[in-house]
C-alpha positions as semicolon CSV with decimal commas, in nm:
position;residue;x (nm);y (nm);z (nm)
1;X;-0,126;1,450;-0,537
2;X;0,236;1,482;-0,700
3;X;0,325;1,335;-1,065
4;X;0,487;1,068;-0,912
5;X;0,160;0,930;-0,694
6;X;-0,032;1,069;-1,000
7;X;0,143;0,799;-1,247
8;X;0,220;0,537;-0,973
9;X;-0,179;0,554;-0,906
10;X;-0,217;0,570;-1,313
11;X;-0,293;0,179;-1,344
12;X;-0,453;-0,014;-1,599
13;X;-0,792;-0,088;-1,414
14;X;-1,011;-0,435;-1,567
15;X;-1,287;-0,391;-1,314
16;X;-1,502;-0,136;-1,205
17;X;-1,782;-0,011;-1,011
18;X;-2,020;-0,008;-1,292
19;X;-2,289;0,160;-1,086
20;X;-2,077;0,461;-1,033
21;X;-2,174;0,688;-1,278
22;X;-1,916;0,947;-1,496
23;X;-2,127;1,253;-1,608
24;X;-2,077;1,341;-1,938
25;X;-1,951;1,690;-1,807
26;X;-1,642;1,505;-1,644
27;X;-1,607;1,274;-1,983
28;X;-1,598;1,677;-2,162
29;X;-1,332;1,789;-1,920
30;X;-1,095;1,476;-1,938
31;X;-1,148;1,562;-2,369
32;X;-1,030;1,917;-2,287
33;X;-0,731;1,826;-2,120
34;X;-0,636;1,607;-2,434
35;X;-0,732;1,937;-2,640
36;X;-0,501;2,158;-2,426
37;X;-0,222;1,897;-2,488
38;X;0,061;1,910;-2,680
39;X;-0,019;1,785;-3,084
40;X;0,250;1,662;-3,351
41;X;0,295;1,942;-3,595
42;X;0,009;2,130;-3,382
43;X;-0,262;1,966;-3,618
44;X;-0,496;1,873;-3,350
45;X;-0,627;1,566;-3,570
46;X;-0,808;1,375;-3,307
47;X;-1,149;1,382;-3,226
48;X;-1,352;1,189;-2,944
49;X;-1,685;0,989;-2,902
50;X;-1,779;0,989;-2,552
51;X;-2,017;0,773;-2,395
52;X;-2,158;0,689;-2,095
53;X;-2,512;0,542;-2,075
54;X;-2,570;0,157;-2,064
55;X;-2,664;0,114;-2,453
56;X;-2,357;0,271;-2,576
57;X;-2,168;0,137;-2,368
58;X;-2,274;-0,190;-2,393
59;X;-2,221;-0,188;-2,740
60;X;-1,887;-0,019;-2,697
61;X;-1,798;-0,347;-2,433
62;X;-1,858;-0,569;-2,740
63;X;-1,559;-0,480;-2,953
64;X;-1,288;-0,486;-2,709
65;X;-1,060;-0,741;-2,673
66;X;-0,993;-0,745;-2,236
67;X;-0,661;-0,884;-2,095
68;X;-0,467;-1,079;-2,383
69;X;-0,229;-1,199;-2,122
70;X;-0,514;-1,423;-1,909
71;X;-0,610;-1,684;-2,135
72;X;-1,017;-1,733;-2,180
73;X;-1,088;-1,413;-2,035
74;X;-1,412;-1,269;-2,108
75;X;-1,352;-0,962;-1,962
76;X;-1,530;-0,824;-1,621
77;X;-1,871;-0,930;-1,584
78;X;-2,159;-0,736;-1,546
79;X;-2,119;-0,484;-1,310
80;X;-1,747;-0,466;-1,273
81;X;-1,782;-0,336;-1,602
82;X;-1,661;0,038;-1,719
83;X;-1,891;0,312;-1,642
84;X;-1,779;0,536;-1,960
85;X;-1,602;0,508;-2,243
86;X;-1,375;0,766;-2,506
87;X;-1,361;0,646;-2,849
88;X;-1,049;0,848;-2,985
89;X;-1,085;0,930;-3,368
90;X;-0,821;1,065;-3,592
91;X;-0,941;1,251;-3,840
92;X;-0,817;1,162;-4,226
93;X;-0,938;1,545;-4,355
94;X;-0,685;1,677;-4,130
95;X;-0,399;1,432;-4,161
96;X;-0,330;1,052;-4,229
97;X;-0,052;0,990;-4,006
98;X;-0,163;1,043;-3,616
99;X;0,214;0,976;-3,463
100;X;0,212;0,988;-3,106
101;X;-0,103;1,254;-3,045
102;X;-0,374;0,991;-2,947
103;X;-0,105;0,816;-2,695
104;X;-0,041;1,182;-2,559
105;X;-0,373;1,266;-2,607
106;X;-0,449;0,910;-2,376
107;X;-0,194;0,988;-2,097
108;X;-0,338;1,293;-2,056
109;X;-0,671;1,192;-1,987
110;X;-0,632;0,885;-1,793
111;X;-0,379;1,132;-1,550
112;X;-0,707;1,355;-1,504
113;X;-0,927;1,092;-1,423
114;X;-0,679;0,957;-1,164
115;X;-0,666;1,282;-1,029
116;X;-1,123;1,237;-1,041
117;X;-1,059;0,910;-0,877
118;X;-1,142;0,719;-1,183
119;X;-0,953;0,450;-1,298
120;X;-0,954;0,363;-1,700
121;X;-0,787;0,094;-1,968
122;X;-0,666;0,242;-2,327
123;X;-0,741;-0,081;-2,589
124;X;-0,591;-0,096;-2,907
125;X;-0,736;-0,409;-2,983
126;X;-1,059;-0,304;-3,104
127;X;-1,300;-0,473;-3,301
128;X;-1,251;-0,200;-3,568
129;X;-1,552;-0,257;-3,811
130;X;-1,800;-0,368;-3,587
131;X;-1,688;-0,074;-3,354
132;X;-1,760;0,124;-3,657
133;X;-2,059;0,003;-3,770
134;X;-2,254;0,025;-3,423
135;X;-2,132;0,385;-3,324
136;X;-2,208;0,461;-3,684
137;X;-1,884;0,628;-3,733
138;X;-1,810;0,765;-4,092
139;X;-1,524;0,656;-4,264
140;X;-1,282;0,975;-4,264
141;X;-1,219;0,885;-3,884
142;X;-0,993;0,648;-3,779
143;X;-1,027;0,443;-3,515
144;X;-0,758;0,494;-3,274
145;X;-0,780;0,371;-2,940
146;X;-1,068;0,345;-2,676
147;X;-1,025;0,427;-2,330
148;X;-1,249;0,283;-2,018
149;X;-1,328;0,443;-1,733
150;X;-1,482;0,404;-1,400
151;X;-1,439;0,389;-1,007
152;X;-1,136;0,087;-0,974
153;X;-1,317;-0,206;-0,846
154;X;-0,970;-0,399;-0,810
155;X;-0,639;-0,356;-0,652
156;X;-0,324;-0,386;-0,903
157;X;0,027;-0,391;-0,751
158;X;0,377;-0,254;-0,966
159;X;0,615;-0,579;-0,960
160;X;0,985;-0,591;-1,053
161;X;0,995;-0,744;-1,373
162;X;1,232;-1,083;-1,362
163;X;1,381;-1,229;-1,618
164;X;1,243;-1,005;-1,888
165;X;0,863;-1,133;-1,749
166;X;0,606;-0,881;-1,826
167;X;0,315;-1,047;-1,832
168;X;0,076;-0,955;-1,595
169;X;-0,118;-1,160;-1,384
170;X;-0,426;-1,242;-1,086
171;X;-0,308;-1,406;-0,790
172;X;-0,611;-1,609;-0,633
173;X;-0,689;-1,309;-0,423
174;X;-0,764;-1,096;-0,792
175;X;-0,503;-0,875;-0,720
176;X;-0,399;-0,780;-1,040
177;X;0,004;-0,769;-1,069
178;X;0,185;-0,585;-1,305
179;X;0,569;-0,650;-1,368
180;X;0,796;-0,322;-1,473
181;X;1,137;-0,353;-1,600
182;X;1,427;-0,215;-1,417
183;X;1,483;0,123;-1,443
184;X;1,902;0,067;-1,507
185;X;1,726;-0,219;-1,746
186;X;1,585;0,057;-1,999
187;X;1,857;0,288;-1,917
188;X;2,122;0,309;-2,186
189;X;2,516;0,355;-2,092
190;X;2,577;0,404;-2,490
């Protein structure tokens, strides 16, 4: 696969095939490719709680906030829910300002499970405390981001953005669509 049918293919997947396990080997190799990438400063502040067995996952599942953009939605059900999960951590010994490494850090990984055939979501909105309090995660890590993962149980289509739309949306099929701006839109003639 290219890096253009590697990122096209890069989606954000909702639904999964839960039943399809992720070994915690493969969960250690997608971590190593965010180790081997690049790091602000070359601090290497992150740090990563994987996960992939029902409990921790379940209680993972309970602090994430799915798919602002449908209204009511609970998320997937069980089943269609993510087989693993990567809680990414910054640690506050090493530095207090985390820049760009966890979204590089993200891209990374999400890239290599593409290339696994995995599919995965990053969240940012996180139930932080709670999150916290059920991993049992000490204070001097921030919580960054979590990223699912799992076998795509759904089908989500690029769209041309119109009219500065970029919402995404199901049609009653569940196709999940997902509306990208122009590329002379984000282009600058300065």
């Amino acid at each position: 696969m290219n890096i253009f049918e590697l990122v096209t293919k890069n989606r954000s997947y909702r639904r999964f095939q839960q039943s399809e396990p992720i070994s915690m080997q493969q969960l250690r190799n997608l971590v190593d490719l965010a180790r081997l990438s690049p790091s602000a400063g070359n601090l290497q502040p992150l740090k990563f709680f994987l996960s992939n067995d029902p409990r921790g996952n379940e209680a993972i599942f309970s602090c994430l906030t799915w798919e602002s953009y449908i209204k009511d939605s609970p998320g997937p059900n069980e089943g269609k829910r993510p087989a693993a999960y990567i809680v990414t951590l910054g640690d506050t010994s090493i530095t207090k300002d985390f820049g760009c490494n966890h979204g590089i850090a993200a891209q990374s990984i999400l890239l290599g499970a593409t290339e696994m055939g995995f599919g995965g979501y990053m969240f940012a909105e996180i139930k932080h405390d709670q999150l916290r309090s059920l991993l049992k995660i000490p204070t001097r890590y921030q919580i960054l981001m979590v990223i699912a993962l799992g076998v795509p149980r759904e089908r989500v289509v690029i769209t041309d953005a119109k009219n500065g739309e970029i919402k995404y949306w199901r049609d009653i099929n569940k196709v999940h669509y997902v509306p990208k701006r122009p590329l002379d839109e984000i282009i600058l003639d300065l």
